[in-house]
N, C-alpha and C positions, 0 to 999 in steps of 0.2 A: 398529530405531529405537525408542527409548524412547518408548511411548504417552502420559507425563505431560508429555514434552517437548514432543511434536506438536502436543498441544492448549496449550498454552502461548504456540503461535505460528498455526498455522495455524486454531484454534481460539481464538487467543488475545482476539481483537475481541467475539468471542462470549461470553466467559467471565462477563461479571454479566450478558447476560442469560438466560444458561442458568439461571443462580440465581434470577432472577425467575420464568420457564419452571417450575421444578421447586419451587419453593416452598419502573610503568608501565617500558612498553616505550619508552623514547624520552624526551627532556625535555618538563616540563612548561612550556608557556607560555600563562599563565591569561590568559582574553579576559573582558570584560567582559557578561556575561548582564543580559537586564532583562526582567522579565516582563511584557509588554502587555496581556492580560487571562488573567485568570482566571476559567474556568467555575464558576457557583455551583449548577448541578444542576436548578434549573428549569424556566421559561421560555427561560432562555438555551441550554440545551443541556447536554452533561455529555461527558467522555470524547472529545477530538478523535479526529475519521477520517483518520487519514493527514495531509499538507501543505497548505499555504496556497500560493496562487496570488496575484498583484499582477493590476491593473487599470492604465489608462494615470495613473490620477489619484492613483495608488498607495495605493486602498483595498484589506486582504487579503481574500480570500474562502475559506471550508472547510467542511466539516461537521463532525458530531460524531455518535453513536452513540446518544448517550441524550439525554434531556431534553426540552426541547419541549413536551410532555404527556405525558398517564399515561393517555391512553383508548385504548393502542393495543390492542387486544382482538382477537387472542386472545396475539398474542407477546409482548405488555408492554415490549417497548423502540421507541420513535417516533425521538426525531432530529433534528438540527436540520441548516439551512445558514445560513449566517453572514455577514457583512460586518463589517469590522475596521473603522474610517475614522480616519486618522490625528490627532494634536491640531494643532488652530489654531498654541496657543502651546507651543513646549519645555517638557515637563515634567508638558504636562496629560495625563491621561488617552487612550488609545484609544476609541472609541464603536461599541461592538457595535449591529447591525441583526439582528435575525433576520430569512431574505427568504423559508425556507420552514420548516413545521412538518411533518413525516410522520403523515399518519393511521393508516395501516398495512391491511392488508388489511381491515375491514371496510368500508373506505371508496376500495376498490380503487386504494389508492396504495402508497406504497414504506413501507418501514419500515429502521430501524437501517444507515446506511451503514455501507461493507466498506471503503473505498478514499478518498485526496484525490479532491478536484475539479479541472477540466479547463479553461480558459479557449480561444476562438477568436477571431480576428482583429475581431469583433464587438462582445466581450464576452460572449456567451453561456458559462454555466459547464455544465458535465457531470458526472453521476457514477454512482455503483450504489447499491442499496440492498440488503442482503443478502436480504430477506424482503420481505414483502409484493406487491403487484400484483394480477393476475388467475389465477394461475397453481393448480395444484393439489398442488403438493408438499405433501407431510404431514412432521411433526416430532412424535415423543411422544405419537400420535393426536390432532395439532391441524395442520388447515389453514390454515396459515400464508402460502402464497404462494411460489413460488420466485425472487424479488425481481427489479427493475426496476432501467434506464437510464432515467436523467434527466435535462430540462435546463430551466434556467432563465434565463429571456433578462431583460434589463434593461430598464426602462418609457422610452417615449418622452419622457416631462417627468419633469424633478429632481425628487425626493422622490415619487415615483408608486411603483404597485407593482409588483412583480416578474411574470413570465408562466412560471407553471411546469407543463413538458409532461412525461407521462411517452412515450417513446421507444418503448420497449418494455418488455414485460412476459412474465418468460420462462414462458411456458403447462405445461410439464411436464418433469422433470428429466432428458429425453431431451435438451435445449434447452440445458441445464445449469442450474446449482441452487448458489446460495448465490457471487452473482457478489462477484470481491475484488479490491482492488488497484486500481490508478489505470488510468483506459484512456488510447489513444493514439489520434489523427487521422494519416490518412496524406493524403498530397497531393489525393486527389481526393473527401475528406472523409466517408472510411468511419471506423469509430470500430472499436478492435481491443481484446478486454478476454478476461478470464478467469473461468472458474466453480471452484469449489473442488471441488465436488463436482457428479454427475451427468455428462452426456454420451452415458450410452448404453454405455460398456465398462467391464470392470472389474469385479469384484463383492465385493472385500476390504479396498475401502478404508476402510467404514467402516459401520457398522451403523442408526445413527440417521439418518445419510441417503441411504438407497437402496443402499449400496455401490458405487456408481458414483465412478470417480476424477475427474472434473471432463474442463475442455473450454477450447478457445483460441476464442474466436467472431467475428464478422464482422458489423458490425450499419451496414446502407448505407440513406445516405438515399431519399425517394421522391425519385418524376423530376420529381412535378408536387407544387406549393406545399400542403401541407396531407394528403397523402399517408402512407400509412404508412412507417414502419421496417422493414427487412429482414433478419433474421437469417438467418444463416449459422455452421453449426461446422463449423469449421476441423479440428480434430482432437481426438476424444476418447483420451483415457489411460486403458492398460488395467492400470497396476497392471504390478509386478515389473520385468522390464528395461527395460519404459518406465514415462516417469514417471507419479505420481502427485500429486495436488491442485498444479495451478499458480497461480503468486502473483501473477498481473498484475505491474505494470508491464512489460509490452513496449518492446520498442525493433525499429525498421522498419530497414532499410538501404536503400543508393538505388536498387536494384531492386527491391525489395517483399518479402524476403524477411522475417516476422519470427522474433525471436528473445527468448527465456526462459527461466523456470525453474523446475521443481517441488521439491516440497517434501520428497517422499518417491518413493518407487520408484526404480528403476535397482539399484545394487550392495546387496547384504544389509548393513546394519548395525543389528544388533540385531533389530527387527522389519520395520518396513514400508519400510528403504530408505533412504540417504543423500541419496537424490536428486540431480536429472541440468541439464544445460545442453540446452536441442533448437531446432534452428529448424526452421519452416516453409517451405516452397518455395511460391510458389503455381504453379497448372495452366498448362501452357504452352496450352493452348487454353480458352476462357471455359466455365465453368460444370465444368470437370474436378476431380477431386478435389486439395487440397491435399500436398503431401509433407512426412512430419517426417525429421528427423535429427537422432540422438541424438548431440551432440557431445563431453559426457562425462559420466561417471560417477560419482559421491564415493564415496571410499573410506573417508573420513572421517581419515586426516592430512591430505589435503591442503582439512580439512571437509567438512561436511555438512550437510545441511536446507536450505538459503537460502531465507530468507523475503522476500525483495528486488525491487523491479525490476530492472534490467540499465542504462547509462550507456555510449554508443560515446566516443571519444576520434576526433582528424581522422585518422586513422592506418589507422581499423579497430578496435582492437581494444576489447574489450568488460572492464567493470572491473563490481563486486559484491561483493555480503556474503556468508556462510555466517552460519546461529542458532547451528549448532555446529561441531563438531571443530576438528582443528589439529594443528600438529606437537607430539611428545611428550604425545600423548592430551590435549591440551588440550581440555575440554568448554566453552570460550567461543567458539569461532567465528574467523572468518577476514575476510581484503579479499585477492581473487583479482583475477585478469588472464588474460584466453585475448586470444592473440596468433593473429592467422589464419597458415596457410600454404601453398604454395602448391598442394599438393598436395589442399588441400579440407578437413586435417585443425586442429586446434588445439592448440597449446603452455599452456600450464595453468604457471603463477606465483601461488603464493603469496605476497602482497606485505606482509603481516601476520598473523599470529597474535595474539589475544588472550587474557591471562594474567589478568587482574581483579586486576593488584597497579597500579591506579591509569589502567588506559588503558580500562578496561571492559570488557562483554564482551556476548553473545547479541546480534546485531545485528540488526533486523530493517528496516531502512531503505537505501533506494540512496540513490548516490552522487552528485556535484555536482562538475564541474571548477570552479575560477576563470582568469583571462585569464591567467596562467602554468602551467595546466596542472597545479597540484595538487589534488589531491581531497581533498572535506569530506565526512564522514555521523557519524553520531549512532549510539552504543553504547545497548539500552535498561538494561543491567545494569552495577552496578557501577561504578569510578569511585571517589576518595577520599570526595566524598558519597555510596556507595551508592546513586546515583540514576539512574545512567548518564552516558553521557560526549558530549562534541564532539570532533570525534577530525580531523586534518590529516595527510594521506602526501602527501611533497615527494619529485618524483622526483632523485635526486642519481646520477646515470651508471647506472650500471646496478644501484642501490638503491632502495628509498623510505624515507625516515627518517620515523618517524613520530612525533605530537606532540600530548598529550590538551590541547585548547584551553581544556576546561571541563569540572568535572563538577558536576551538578547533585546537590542538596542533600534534597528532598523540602518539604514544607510552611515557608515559604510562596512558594518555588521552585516548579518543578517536580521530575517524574523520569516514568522511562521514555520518553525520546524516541522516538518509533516513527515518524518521518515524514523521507522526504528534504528537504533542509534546500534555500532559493532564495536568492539574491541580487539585494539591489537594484542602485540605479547606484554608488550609493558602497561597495559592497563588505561591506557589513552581513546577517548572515547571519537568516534567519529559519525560525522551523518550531515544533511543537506536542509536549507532552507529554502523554500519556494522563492521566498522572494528579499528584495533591500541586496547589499553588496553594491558594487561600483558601477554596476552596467546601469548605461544612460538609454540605451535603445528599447525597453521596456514601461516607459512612462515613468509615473508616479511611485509606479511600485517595487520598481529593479526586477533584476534578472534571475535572483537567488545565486545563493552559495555552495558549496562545501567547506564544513568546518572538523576543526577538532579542540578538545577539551579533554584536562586534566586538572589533578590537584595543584 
C-alpha cells in the first residue's frame, strides 16, 4: 500500500493538524444541492467530523475537527459540536448553536473529533475525540492524550445548556489510541467503536504512534446511576494477514456478532496491505475472549483500503466502499456487496468501479438504503466539479446501474464529502463536506459545509 495514500485517508482527519503539530459510469441525473451552513473557522468550528444526525424536531446535530478555540495546548486543534436548527420561514437561513467547545488535554477533555455523532432514543448525542483526555499517549514527544467518548445530553428547559460528559477516557494505547469513525449502540446499550492505532499487537503499523495497529472496543454502561464507563477490547490487530487500523463504523447482526473493516493489513499490496472484512463473535460464556474472522481479503481488483463503515440490507448482506483499487487497476475505488453463505463463507460483488470521468472516485463514506432499496454515498474526489460526487446504485436484476446525482463544485459549494449521507421524512438527502463553502479563516481550502440534496 502506498504510504502517501494511507495517510490521505486513515490519516486523512488528521492532516492540518499534523501541520499545526509540526509547525461517468452510468447517466448523469443532476439533484439539486444547497448549502445550509458554512463553517467560517472560528468560534463556529472548522472542517466537519463525519455525518449529521436529526433530532425529533428535526434540528441536525455533528461535530467538526477544528475550530472552537485556539488554546488547545499542547495539540493545537480543539473542536467543536454543533446544532443545525432549521428556518422559521423558506428561505431563511439555518441557525448554528455551538453546544460544546473541546479544551483538550490540558484541561483533561477531548480534543479534535475522529468520527460523526450518535443520537439515542433520548436525545443524548455521542462521539470520539481523537486526542485529548487523561490518558498518556505521546505524539512527537508531546503528551497529547489518547482521546476520549463523549456524550452530550440535552438541558431540561428550552434554550438551557447542554450537560457534557466525557465517558471514557482511553488511559494508554494498550486501551487503543487515536479512536475513529462513528460508534454503534447495541440493544442493551454498550456502545461498539474503533481505535486507529494502539491495542497492544502489532508493531509495523506505524512509527509516530506506537506501532500498534489499532482495536475494536466495548465501552458498557455502569449498573448504578452515575457510575463509571467500562472498557473492554474486543480484539487487537496485529498487522499482516490480519488487519490493520480499523475504521469504525460497525454494524451489529441480531446475534451480536459484529462486523468491519480495516484499512490496511490482510493481502500484500504494495506496502502495508489492501485490507480485509472481519467479524467479531462474542464468548459463548460471559467474560470469554471475543472471536475474529477474517472474511476477506483485497487484492486490490476487486479494491482496496476501505475507509468506510459497513450498511446490512433486510437480506443479510453487507454493502461498502473501497478508497482504492478496482477492475483494470483502477486507483479510485469501488461499492462492493458480500452476500453471506451457507456454509459460513462470503461471495464478494463488485457492484461499481470508479473511473473519475464524471462519477468520482476515493470514497471514504458508507452507504445509506432508501424505502426501495437503493443505495446513496458520496465520492470525496473528483466528479465533473472536481469536488467529489453524490453517487445512486439502483439494483436492476441482477445489475446495479449506477448514477452521479451531483457533483460538487468547491467554493462557494462544498467538496470532499466524507460523511454517510441521512434522510429526512421527505426523502431529502443531507451530510457534510470537509471542506470549500465560504469560510475565509481556513486557507485555500475553506472551512467545509453542511449540505442537502434532492430531486
Amino acid at each position: 500500500m502506498d504510504r502517501n495514500r494511507y495517510s490521505r485517508v486513515v490519516i486523512h482527519r488528521l492532516a492540518l493538524f499534523t501541520v499545526a503539530l509540526t509547525l461517468t459510469s452510468g447517466a448523469t441525473a443532476e439533484w439539486k444541492e444547497k448549502v445550509l451552513y458554512s463553517f467560517q473557522g472560528g468560534t463556529d468550528g472548522a472542517t466537519p467530523a463525519g455525518g449529521v444526525v436529526f433530532d425529533k424536531q428535526g434540528n441536525l446535530y455533528g461535530a467538526t475537527q477544528q475550530g472552537g478555540g485556539s488554546n488547545c495546548s499542547p495539540m493545537a486543534a480543539c473542536g467543536t459540536v454543533y446544532q443545525l436548527a432549521p428556518p422559521a420561514k423558506q428561505g431563511d437561513p439555518w441557525t448554528e448553536t455551538v453546544l460544546h467547545v473541546f479544551q483538550g488535554k490540558q484541561s483533561n477533555d477531548g480534543e479534535f473529533p475522529s468520527g460523526g455523532v450518535i443520537a439515542d432514543a433520548l436525545g443524548n448525542i455521542y462521539g470520539t475525540t481523537a486526542y485529548g483526555g487523561t490518558g498518556d499517549c505521546v505524539l512527537l514527544g508531546i503528551k497529547g492524550g489518547c482521546g476520549t467518548v463523549f456524550e452530550l445530553s440535552p438541558p431540561q428547559t428550552k434554550g438551557g445548556k447542554w450537560t457534557y460528559t466525557i465517558l471514557y477516557s482511553f488511559p494508554t494505547a494498550k486501551q487503543g489510541y487515536v479512536p475513529n469513525g462513528d460508534l454503534v449502540f447495541d440493544n442493551a446499550g454498550n456502545l461498539y467503536g474503533a481505535t486507529i492505532f494502539g491495542g497492544g499487537k502489532g508493531t509495523t503499523c506505524d512509527g509516530f504512534y506506537g506501532g500498534n495497529c489499532g482495536a475494536v472496543f466495548e465501552l458498557s454502561p455502569p449498573k448504578t446511576k452515575g457510575g463509571k464507563w467500562t472498557e473492554k477490547v474486543l480484539h487487537s490487530f496485529a498487522g499482516g494477514t490480519d488487519g490493520a487500523n480499523p475504521n469504525g463504523g460497525l454494524v451489529l447482526d441480531g446475534k451480536g456478532n459484529v462486523y468491519g473493516t480495516t484499512y490496511a493489513g490482510g493481502a500484500r499490496c504494495g506496502g502495508g496491505g489492501c485490507g480485509i472484512v472481519f467479524t467479531l463473535h462474542p464468548p459463548a460464556k460471559k467474560g470469554g475472549p471475543w472471536a475474529e474472522k477474517v472474511l476477506h481479503r483485497f487484492s486490490g481488483q476487486d479494491g482496496s483500503n476501505p475507509a468506510s463503515g459497513l450498511v446490512f440490507d433486510g437480506n443479510g448482506n453487507l454493502y461498502f466502499t473501497t478508497f482504492d483499487g478496482g477492475r483494470d487497476n483502477s486507483p479510485w475505488g469501488t461499492v462492493v456487496q458480500f452476500v453471506p453463505r451457507s456454509d459460513g463463507t462470503w461471495t464478494e460483488h463488485v457492484l461499481h468501479t470508479f473511473q473519475d470521468n464524471g462519477d468520482g472516485g476515493e470514497p471514504r463514506s458508507g452507504l445509506v438504503f432508501d424505502p426501495m432499496g437503493n443505495l446513496y454515498g458520496t465520492a470525496g474526489a473528483g466528479g465533473i466539479g472536481e469536488g467529489g460526487t453524490i453517487f445512486r446504485l439502483r439494483p436492476t436484476g441482477d445489475t446495479w446501474a449506477f448514477t452521479t446525482l451531483y457533483s460538487f463544485t468547491g467554493a462557494p459549494d462544498g467538496s470532499d464529502p466524507d460523511s454517510t449521507l441521512i434522510f429526512d421524512r421527505t426523502g431529502v438527502l443531507y451530510g457534510t463536506t470537509q471542506y470549500s463553502g465560504t469560510g475565509q479563516a481556513c486557507g485555500n481550502y475553506g472551512c467545509g459545509t453542511v449540505f442537502s440534496a434532492k430531486p
